[in-house]
PDB file of N, CA, C and O in Angstrom:
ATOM      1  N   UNK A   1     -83.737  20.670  53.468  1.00  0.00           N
ATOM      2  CA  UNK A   1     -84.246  21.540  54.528  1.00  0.00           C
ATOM      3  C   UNK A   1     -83.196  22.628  54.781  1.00  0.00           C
ATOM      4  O   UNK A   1     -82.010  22.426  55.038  1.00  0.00           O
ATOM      5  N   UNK A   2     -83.712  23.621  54.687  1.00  0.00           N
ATOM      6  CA  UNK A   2     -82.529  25.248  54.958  1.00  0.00           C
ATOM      7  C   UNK A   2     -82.327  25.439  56.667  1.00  0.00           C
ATOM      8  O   UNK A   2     -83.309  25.291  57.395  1.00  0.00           O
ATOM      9  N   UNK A   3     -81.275  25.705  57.115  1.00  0.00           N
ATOM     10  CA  UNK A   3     -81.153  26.622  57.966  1.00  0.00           C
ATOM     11  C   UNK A   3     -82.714  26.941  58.924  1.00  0.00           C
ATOM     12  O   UNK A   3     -83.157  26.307  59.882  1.00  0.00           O
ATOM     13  N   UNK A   4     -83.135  27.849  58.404  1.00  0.00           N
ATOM     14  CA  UNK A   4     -84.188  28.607  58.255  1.00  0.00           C
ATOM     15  C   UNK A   4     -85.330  27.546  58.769  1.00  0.00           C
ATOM     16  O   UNK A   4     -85.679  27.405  59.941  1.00  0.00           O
ATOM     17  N   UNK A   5     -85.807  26.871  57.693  1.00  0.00           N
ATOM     18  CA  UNK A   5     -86.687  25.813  58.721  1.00  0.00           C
ATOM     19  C   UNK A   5     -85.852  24.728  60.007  1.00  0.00           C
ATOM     20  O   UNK A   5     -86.444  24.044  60.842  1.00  0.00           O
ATOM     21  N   UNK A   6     -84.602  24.829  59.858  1.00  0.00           N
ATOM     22  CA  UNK A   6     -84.338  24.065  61.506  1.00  0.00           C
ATOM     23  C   UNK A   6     -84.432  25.110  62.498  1.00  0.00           C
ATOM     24  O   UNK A   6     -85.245  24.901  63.399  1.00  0.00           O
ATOM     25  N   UNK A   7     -83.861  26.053  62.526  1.00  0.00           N
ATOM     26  CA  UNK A   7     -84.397  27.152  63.990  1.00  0.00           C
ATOM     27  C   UNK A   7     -85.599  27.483  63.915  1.00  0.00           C
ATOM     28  O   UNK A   7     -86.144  27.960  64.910  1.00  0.00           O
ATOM     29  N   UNK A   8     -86.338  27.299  62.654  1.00  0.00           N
ATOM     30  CA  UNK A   8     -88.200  27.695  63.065  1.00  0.00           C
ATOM     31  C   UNK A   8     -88.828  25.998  63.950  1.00  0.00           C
ATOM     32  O   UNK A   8     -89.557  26.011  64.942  1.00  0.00           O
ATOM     33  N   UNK A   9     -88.333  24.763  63.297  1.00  0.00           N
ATOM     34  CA  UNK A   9     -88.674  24.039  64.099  1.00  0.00           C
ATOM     35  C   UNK A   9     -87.807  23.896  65.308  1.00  0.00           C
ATOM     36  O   UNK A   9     -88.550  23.319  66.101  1.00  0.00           O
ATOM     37  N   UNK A  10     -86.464  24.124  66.004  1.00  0.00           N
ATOM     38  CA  UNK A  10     -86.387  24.118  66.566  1.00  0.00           C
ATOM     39  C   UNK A  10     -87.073  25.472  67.846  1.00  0.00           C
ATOM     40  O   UNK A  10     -87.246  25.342  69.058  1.00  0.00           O
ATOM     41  N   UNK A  11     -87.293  26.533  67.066  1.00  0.00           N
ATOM     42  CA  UNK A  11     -88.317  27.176  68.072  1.00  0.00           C
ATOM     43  C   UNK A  11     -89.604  26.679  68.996  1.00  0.00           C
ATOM     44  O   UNK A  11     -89.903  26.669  70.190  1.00  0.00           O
ATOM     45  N   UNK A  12     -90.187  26.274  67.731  1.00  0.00           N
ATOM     46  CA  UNK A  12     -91.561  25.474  67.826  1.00  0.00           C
ATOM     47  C   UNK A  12     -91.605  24.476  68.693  1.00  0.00           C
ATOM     48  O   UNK A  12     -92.684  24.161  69.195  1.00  0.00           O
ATOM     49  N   UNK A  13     -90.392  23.791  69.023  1.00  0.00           N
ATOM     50  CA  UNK A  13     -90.076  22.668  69.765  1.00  0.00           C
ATOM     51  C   UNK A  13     -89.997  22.805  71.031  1.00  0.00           C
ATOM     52  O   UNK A  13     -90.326  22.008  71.909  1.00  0.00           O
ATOM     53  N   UNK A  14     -89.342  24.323  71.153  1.00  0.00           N
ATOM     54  CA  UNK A  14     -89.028  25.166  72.179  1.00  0.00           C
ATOM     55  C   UNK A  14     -90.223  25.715  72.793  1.00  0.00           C
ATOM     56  O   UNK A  14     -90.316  25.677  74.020  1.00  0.00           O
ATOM     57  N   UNK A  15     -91.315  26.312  71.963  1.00  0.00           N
ATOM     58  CA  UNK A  15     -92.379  26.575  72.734  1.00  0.00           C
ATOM     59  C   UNK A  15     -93.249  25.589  73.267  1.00  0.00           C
ATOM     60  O   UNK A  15     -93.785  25.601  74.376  1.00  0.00           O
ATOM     61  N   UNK A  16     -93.342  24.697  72.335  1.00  0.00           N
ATOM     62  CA  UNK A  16     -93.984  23.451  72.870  1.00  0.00           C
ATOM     63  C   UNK A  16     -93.745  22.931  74.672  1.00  0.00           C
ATOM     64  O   UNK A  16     -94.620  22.615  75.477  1.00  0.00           O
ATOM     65  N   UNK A  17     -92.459  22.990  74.842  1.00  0.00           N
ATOM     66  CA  UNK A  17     -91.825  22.636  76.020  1.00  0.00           C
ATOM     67  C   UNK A  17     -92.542  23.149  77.443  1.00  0.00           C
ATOM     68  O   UNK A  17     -93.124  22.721  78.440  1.00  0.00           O
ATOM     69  N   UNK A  18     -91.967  24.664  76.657  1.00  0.00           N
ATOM     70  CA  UNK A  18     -92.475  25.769  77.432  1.00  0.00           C
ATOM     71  C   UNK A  18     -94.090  25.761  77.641  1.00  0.00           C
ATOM     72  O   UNK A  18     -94.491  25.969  78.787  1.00  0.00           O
ATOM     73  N   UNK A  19     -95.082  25.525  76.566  1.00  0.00           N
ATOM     74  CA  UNK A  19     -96.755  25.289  76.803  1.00  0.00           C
ATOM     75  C   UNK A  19     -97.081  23.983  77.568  1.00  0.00           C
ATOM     76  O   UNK A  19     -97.960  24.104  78.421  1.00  0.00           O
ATOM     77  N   UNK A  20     -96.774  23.299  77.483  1.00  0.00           N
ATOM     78  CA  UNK A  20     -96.638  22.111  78.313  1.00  0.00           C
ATOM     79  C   UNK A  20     -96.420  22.122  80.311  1.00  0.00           C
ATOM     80  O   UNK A  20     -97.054  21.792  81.313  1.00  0.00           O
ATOM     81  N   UNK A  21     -94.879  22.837  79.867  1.00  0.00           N
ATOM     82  CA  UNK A  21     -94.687  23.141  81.478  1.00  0.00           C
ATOM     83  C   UNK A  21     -95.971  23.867  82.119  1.00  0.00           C
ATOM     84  O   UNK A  21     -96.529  23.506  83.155  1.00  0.00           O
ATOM     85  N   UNK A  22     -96.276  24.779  81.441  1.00  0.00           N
ATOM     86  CA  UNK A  22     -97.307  25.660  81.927  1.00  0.00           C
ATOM     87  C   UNK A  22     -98.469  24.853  82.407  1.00  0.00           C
ATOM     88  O   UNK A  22     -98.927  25.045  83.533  1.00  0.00           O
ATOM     89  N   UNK A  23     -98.938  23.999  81.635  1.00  0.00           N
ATOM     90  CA  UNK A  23     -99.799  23.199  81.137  1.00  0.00           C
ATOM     91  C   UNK A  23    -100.096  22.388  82.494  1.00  0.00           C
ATOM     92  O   UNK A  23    -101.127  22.328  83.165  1.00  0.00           O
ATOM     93  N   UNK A  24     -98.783  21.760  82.674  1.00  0.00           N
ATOM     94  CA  UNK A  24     -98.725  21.132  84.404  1.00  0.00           C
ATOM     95  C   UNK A  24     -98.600  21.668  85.297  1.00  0.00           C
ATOM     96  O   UNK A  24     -98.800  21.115  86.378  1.00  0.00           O
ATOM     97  N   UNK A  25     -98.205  23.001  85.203  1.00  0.00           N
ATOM     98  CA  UNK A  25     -98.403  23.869  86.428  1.00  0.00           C
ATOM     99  C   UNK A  25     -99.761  23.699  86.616  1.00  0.00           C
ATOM    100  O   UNK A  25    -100.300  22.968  87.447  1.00  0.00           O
ATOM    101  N   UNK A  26    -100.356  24.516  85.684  1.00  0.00           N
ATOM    102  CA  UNK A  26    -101.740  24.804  85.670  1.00  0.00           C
ATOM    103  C   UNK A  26    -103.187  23.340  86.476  1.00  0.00           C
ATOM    104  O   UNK A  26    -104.255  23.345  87.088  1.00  0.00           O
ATOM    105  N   UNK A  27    -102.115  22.274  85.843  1.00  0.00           N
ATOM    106  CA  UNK A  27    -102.641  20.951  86.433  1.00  0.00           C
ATOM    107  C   UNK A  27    -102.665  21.045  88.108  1.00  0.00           C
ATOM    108  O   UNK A  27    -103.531  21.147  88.976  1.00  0.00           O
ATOM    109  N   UNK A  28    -101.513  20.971  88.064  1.00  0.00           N
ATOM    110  CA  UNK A  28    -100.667  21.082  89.610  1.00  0.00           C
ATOM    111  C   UNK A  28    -101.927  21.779  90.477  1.00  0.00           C
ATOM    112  O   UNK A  28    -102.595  21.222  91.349  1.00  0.00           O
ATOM    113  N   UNK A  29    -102.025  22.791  90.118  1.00  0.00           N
ATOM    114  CA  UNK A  29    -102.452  24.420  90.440  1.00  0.00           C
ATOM    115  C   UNK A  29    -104.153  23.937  91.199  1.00  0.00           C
ATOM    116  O   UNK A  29    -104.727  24.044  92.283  1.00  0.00           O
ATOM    117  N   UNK A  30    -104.373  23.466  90.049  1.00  0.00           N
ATOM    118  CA  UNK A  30    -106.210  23.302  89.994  1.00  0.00           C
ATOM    119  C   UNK A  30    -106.378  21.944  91.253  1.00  0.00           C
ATOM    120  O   UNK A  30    -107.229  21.920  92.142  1.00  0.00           O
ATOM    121  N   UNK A  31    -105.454  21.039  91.031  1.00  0.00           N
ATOM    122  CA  UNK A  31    -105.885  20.065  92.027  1.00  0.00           C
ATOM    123  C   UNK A  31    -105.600  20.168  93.741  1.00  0.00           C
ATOM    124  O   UNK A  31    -106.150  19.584  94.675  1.00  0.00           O
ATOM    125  N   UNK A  32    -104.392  21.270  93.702  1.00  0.00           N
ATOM    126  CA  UNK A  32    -103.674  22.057  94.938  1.00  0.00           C
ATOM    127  C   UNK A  32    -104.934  22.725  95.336  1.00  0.00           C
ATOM    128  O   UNK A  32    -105.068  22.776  96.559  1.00  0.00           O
ATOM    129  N   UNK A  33    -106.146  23.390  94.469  1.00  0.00           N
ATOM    130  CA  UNK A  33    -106.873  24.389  94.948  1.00  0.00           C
ATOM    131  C   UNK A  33    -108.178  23.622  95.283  1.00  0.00           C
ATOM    132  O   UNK A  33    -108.747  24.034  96.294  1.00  0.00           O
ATOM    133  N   UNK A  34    -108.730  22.645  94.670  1.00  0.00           N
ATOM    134  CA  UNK A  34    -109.725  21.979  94.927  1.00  0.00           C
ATOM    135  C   UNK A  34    -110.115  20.917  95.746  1.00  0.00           C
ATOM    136  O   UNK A  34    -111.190  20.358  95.963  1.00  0.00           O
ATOM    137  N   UNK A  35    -107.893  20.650  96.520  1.00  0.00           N
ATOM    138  CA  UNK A  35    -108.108  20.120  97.895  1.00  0.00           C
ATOM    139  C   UNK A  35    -108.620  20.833  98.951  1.00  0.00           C
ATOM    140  O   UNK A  35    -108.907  20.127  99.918  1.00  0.00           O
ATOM    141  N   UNK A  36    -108.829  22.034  99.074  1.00  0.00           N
ATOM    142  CA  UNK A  36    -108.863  23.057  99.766  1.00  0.00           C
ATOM    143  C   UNK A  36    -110.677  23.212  99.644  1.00  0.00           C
ATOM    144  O   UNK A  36    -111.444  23.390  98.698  1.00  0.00           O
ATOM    145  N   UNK A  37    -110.846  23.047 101.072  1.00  0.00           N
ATOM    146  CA  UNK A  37    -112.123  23.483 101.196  1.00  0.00           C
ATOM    147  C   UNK A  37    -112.753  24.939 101.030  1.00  0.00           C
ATOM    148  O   UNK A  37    -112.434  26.048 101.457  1.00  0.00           O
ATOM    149  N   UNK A  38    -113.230  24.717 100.660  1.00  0.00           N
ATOM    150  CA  UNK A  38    -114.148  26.615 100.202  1.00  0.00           C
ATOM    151  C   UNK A  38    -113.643  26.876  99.583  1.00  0.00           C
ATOM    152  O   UNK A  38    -113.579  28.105  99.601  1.00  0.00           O
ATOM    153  N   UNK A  39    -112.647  26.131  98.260  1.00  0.00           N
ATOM    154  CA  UNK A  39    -112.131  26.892  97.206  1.00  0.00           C
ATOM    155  C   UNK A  39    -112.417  28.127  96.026  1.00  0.00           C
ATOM    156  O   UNK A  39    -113.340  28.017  95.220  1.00  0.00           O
ATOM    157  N   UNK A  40    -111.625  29.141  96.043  1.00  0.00           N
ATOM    158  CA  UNK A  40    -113.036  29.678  94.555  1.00  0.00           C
ATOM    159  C   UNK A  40    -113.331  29.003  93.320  1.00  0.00           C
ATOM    160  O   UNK A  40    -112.581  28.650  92.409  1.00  0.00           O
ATOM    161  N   UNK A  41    -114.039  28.941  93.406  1.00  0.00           N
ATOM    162  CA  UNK A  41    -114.732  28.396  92.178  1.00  0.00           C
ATOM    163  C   UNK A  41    -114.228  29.132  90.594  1.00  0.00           C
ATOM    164  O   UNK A  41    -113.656  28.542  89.677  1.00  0.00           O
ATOM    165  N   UNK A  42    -114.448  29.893  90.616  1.00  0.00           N
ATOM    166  CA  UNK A  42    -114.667  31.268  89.695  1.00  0.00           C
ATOM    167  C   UNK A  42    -113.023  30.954  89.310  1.00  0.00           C
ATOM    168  O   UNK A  42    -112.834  30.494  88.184  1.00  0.00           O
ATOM    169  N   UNK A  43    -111.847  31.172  90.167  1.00  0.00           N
ATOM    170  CA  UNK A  43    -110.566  31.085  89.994  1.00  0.00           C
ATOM    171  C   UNK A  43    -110.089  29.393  89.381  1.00  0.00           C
ATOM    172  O   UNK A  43    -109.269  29.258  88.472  1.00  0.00           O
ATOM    173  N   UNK A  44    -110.628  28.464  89.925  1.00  0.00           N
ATOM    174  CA  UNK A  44    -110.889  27.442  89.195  1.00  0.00           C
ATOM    175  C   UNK A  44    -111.184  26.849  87.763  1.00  0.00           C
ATOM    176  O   UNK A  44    -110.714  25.910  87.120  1.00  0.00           O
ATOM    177  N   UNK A  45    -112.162  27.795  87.536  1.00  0.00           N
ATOM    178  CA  UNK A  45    -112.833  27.511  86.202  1.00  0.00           C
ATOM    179  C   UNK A  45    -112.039  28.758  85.750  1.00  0.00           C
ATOM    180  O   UNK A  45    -112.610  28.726  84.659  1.00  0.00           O
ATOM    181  N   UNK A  46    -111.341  29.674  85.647  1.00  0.00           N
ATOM    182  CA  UNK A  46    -110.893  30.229  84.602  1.00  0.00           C
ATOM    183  C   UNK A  46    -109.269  29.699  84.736  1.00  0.00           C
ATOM    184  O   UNK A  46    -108.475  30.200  83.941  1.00  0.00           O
ATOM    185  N   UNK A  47    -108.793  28.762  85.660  1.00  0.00           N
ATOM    186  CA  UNK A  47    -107.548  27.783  85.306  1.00  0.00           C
ATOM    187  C   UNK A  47    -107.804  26.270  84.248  1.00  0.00           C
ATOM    188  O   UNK A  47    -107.109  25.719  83.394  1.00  0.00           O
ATOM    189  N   UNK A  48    -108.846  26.059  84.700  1.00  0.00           N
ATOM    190  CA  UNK A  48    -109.418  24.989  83.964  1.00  0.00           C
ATOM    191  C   UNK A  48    -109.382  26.083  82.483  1.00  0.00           C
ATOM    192  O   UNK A  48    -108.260  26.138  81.980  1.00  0.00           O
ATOM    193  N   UNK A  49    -110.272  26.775  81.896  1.00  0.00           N
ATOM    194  CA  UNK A  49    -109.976  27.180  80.402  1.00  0.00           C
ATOM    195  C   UNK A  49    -108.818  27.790  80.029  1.00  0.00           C
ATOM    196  O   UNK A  49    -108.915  28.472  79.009  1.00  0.00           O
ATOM    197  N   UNK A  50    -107.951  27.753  80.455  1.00  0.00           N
ATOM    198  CA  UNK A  50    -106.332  28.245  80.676  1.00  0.00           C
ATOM    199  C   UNK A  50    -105.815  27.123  80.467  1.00  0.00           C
ATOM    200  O   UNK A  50    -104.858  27.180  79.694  1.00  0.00           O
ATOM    201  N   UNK A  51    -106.106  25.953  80.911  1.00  0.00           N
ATOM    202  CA  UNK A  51    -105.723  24.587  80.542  1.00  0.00           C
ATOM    203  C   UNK A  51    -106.041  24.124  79.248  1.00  0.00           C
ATOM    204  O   UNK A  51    -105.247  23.625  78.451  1.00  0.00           O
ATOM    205  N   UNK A  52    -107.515  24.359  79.047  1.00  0.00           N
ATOM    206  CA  UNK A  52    -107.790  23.804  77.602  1.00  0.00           C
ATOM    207  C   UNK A  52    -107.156  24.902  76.621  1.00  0.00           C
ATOM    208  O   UNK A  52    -106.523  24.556  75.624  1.00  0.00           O
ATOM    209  N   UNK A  53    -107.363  26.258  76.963  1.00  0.00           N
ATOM    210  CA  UNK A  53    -106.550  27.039  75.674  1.00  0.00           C
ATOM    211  C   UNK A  53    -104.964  26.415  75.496  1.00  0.00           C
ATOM    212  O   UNK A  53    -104.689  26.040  74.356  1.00  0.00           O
ATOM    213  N   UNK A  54    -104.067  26.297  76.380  1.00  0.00           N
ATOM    214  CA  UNK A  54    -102.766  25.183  76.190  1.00  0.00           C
ATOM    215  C   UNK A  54    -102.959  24.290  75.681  1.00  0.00           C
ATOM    216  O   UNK A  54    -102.258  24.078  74.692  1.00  0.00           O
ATOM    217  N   UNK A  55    -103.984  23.287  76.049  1.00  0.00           N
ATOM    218  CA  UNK A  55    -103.899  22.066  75.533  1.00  0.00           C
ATOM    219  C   UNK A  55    -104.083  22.283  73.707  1.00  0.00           C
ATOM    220  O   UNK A  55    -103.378  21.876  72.783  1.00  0.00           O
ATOM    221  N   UNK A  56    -105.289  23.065  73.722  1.00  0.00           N
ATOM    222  CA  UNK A  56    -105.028  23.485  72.053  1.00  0.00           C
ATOM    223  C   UNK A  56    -103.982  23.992  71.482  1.00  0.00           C
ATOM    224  O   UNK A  56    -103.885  23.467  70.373  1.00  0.00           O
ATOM    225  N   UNK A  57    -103.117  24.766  71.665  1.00  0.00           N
ATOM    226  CA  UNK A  57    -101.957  24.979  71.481  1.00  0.00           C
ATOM    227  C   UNK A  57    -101.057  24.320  71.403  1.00  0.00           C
ATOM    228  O   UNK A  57    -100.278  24.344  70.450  1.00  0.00           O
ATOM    229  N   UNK A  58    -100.957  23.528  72.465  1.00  0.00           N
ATOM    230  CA  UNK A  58     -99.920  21.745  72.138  1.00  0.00           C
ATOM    231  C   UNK A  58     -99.994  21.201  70.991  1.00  0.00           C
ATOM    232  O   UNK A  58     -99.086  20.999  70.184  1.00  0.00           O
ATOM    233  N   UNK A  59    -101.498  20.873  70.894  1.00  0.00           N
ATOM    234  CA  UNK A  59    -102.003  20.087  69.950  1.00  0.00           C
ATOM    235  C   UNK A  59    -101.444  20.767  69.227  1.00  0.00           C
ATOM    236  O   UNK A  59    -100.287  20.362  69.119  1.00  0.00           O
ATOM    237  N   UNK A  60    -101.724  22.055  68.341  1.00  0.00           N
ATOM    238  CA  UNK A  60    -101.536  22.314  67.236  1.00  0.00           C
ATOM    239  C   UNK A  60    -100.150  22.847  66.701  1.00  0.00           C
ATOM    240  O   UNK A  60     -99.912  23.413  65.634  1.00  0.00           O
ATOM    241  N   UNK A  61     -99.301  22.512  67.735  1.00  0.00           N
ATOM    242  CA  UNK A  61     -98.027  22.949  67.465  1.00  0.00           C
ATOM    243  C   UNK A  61     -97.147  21.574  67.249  1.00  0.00           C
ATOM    244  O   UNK A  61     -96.058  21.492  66.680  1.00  0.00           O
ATOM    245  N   UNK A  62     -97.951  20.461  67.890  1.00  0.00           N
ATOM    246  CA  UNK A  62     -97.467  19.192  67.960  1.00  0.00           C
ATOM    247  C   UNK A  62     -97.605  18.700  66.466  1.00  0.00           C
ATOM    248  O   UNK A  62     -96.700  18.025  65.975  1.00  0.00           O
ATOM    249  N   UNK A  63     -98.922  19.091  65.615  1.00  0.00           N
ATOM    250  CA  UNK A  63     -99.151  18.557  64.343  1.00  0.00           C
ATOM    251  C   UNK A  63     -98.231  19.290  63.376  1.00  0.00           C
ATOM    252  O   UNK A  63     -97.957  18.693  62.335  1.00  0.00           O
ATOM    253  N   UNK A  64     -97.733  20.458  63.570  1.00  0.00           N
ATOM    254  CA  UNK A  64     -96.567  21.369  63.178  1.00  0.00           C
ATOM    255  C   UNK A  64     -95.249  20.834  62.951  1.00  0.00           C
ATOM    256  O   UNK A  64     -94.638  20.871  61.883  1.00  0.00           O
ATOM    257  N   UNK A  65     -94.866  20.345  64.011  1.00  0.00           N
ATOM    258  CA  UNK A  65     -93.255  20.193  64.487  1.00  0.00           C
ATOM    259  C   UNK A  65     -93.440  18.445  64.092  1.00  0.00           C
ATOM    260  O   UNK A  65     -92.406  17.777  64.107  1.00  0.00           O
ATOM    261  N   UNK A  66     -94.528  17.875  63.810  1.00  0.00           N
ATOM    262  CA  UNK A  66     -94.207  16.112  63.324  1.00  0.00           C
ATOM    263  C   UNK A  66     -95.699  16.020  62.909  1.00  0.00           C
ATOM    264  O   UNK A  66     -96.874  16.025  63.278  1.00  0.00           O
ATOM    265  N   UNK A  67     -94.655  15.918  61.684  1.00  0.00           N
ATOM    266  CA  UNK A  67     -96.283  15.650  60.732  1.00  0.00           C
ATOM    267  C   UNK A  67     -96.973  14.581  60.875  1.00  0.00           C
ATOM    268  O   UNK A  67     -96.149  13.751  61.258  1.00  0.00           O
ATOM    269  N   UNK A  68     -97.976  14.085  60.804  1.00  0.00           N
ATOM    270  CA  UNK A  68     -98.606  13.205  60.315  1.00  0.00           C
ATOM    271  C   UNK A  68     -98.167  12.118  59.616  1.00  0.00           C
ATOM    272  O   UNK A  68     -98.504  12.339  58.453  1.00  0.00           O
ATOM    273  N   UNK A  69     -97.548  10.962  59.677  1.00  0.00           N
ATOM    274  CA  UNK A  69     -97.263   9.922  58.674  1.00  0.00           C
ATOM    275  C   UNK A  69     -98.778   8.792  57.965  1.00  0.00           C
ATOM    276  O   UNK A  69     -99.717   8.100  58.358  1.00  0.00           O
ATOM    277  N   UNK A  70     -98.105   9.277  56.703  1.00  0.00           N
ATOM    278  CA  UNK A  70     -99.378   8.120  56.172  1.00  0.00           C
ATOM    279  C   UNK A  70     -98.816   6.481  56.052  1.00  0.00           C
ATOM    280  O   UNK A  70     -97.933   6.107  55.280  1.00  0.00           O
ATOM    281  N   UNK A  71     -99.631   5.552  57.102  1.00  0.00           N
ATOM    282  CA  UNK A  71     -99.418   4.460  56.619  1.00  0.00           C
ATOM    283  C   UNK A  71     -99.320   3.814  55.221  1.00  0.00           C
ATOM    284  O   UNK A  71     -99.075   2.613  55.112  1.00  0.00           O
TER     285      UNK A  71
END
């Protein structure tokens, strides 16, 4: 392994961190707003797909940075 692929995975590792944090904000965020009576809705549901676009991103950065092992 070069150089070169350890700071690309250690980047990757790095963003991961970083999509994640977001990830629980965003958690945080949605359940903070939906204690709240008369919440918007509208602001809701576009945190909720803000969540799933991260969560895809995890995912696919997670299958990146640790491969797959075959039993």
């Amino acid at each position: 392994m070069s150089n070169l692929d350890e700071i690309d995975r250690q980047e990757k590792r790095q963003l991961l961190i970083t999509l994640e944090n977001e990830h629980a904000a965003l958690d945080q965020e949605v359940t903070l707003s939906t204690a709240q009576s008369g919440y918007d809705q509208l602001h809701v549901s576009r945190l909720k797909k803000r969540k799933l676009l991260l969560k895809d991103l995890i995912v696919q950065l997670r299958s990146s940075v640790v491969p797959d092992v075959i039993a």
